[in-house]
MIDOSE-1310 file (N, C-alpha, C; in nm, 2 decimals, decimal comma, always signed):
residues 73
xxxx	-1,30/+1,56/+0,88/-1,17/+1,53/+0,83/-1,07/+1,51/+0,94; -0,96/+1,44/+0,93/-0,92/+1,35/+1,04/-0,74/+1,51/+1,02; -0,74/+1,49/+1,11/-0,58/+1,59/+1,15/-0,47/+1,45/+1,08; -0,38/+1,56/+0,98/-0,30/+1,48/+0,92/-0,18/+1,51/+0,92
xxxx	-0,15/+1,63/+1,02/-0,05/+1,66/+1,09/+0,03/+1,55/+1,14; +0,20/+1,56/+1,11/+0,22/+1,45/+1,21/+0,30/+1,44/+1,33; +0,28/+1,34/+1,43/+0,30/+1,39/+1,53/+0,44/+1,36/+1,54; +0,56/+1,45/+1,62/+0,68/+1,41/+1,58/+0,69/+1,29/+1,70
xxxx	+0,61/+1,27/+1,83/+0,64/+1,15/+1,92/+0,63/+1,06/+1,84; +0,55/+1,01/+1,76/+0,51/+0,91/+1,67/+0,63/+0,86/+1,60; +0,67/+0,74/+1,57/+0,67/+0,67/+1,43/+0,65/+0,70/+1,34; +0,71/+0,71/+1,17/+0,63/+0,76/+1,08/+0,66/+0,62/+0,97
xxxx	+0,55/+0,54/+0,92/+0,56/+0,45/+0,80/+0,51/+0,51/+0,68; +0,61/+0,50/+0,56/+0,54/+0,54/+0,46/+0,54/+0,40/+0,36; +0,42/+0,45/+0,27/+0,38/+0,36/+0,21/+0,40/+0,42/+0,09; +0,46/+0,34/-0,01/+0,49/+0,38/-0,20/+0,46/+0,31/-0,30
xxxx	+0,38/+0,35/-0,36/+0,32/+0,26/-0,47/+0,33/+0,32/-0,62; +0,40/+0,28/-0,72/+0,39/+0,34/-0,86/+0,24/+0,36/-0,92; +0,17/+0,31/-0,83/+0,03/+0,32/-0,89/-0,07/+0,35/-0,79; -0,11/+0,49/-0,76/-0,13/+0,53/-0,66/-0,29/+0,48/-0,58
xxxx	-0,35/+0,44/-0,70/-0,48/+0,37/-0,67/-0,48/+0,25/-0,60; -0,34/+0,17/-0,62/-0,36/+0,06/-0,53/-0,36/+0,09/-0,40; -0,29/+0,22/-0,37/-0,26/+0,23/-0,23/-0,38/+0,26/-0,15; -0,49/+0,29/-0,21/-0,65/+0,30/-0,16/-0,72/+0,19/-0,15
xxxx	-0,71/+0,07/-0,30/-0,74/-0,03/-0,33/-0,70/-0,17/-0,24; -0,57/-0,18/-0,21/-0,50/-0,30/-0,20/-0,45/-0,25/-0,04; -0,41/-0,14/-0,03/-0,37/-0,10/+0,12/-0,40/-0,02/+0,22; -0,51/+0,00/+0,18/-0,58/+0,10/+0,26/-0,58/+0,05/+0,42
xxxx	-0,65/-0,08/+0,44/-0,69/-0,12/+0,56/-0,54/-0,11/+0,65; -0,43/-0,20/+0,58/-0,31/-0,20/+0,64/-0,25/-0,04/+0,68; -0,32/+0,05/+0,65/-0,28/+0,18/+0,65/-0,34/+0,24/+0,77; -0,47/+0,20/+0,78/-0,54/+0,22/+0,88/-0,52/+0,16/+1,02
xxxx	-0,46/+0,02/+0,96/-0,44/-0,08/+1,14/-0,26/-0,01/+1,16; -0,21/+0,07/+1,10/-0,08/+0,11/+1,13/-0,13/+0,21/+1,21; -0,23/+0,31/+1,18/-0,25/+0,42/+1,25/-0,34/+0,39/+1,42; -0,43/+0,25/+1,38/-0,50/+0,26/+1,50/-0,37/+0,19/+1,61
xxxx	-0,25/+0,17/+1,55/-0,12/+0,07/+1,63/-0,05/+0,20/+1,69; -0,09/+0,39/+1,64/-0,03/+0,48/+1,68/+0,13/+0,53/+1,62; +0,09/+0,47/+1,49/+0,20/+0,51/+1,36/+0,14/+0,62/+1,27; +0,22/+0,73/+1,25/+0,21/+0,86/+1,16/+0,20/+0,77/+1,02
xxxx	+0,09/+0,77/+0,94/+0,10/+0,74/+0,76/+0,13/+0,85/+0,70; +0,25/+0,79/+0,57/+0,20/+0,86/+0,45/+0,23/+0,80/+0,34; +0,11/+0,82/+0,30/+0,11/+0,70/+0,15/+0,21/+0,84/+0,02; +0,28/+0,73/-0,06/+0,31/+0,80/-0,17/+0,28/+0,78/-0,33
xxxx	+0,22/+0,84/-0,41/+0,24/+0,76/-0,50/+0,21/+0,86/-0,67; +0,22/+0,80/-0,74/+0,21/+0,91/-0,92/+0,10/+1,00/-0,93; +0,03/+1,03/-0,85/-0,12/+1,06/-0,87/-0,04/+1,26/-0,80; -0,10/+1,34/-0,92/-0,11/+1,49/-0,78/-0,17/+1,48/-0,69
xxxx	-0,10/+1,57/-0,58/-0,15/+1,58/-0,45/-0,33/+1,65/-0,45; -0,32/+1,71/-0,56/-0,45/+1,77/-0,53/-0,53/+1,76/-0,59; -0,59/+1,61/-0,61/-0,63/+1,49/-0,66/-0,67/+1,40/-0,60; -0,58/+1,40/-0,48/-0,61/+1,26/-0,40/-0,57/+1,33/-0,25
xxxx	-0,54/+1,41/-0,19/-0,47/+1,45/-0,09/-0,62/+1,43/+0,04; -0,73/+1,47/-0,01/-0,86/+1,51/+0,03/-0,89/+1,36/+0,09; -0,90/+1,23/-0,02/-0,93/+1,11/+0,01/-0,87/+1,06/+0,11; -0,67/+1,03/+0,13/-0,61/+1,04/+0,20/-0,63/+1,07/+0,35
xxxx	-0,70/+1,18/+0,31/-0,71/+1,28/+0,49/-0,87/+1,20/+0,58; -0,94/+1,17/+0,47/-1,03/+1,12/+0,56/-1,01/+0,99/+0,65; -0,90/+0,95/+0,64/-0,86/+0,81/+0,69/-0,72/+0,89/+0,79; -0,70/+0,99/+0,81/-0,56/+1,02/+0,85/-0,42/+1,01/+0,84
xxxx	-0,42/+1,00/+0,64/-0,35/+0,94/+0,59/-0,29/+1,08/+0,52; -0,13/+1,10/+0,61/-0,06/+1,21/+0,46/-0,04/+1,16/+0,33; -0,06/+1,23/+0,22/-0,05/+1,18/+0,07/+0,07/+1,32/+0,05; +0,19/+1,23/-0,04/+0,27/+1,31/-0,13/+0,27/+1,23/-0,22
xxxx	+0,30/+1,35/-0,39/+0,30/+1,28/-0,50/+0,46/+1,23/-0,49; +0,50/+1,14/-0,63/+0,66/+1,09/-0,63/+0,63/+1,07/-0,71; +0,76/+1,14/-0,82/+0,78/+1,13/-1,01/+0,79/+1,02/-1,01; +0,75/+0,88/-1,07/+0,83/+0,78/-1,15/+0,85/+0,78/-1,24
xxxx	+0,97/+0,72/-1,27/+0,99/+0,73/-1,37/+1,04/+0,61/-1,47; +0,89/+0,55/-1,53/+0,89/+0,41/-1,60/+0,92/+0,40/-1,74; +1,03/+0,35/-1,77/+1,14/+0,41/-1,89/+1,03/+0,29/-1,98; +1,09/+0,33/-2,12/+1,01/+0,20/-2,21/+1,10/+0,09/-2,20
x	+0,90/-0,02/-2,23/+0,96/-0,16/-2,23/+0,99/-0,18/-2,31
């Protein structure tokens, strides 16, 4: 499991998606060439932390969850 600590010399990019599967799906790689560039990640998205936080870590990616909140169409 990769340390997902972050480092405060670092940069930090976060990444936000209402749909937290894309951010595995659709952004993963871009998340990864941010980190091999020597930028702190952390993806955010609707999903609990303790659900996805695990997946996240193997790539050295912090995960926090974010309420959205998608009113009716």
């Amino acid at each position: 499991m990769e340390n997902t600590e972050l480092q405060p010399q670092k940069k930090t990019i976060a990444v936000i998606a209402s749909n937290t599967h894309s951010l595995l799906t659709f952004r993963l790689d871009m998340m990864k060439s941010f980190i091999a560039q020597g930028y702190n990640v952390v993806a955010a998205g609707d999903e609990p932390e303790d659900k996805l936080v695990e997946e996240f870590n193997k790539y050295g990616i912090k995960y926090r969850q974010i309420y959205v909140n998608t009113p009716d169409v």
